[in-house]
N, C-alpha and C positions, 0 to 999 in steps of 0.2 A: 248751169245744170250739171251736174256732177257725172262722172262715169259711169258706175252704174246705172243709173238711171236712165242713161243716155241707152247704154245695153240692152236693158228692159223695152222701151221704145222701140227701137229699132227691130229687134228681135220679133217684138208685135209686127209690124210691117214686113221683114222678112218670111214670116211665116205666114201670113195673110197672102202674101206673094207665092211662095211654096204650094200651099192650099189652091189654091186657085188657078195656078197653073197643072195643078194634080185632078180637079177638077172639072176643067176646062176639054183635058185629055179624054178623061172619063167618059164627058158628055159629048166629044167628039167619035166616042165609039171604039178607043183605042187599047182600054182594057187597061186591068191596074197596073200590068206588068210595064208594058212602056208609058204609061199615066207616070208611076211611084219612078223609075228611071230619069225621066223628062224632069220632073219634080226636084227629084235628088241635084243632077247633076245642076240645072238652073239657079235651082235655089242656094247651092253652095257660092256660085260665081255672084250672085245680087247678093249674098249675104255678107259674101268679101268683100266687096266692094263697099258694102254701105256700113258695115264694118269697122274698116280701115278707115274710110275717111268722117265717118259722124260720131263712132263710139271713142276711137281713140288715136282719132287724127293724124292717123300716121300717114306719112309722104308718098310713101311708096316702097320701089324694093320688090325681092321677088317672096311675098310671104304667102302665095296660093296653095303649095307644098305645103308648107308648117298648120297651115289653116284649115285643110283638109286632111291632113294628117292628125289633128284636135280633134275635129271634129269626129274621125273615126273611134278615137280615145273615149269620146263625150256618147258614141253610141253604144261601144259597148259597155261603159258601165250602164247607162241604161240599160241594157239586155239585161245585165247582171241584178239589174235590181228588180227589174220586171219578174224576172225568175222566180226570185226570193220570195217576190211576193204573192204569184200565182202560187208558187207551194206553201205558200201561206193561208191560202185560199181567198184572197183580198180581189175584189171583183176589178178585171181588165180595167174600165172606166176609171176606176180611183186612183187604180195604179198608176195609170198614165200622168194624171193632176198632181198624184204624190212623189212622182220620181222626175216632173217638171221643174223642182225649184233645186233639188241636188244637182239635177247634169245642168242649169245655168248656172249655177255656182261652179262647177266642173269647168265648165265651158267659158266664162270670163276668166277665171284663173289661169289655164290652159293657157288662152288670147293674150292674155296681161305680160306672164310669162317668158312664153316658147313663141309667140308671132308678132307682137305687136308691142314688143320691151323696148326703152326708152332706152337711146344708143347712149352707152358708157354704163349701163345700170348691172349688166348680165356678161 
């Protein structure tokens, strides 16, 4: 199974996990603020993790920093484009599904790159 695709999978599962532990919060009564907090930070640690070792096998090392440092990259372009497209007048919803396939493309390039590059390549 190839990389990306490995990405794509995973990412399904990471976020399902995100979700749910966002969720979970909710329905415990805890409110979005520490829900979407709880969420964030959990699902950064499950996502590096499963990340690193099923999308691009990497050993180890300390890439929690660079990985969370991407991902801060990977949201604000998303903001950026959420933007655009609210002044666009492009309904929230759509926006969300249409700025979902740039910031993974964002966001494996990023990974590929700056956290998870194959020693002697960079």
């Amino acid at each position: 199974m190839g990389q990306w695709l490995r990405f794509v999978l995973v990412g399904g599962v990471n976020t399902a996990f995100s979700y749910g532990l966002y969720a979970a919060c909710i329905f415990a009564g805890l409110g979005y603020v520490v829900a979407s907090a709880a969420s964030m930070l959990a699902g950064i640690l499950f996502s590096h993790r499963t990340t690193r070792s099923l999308v691009f096998r990497h050993a180890g090392g300390a890439t929690l920093w660079r990985f969370s440092a991407c991902y801060l990259l990977v949201y604000a372009f998303s903001l950026l484009c959420l933007r655009a497209m609210d002044a666009w007048g492009v309904d929230p919803y759509l926006a969300g599904l249409l700025v979902a396939v740039p910031a993974a493309l964002v966001s494996f390039t990023l990974l590929k790159l700056l956290v998870f590059r194959v020693r002697g390549s960079a």
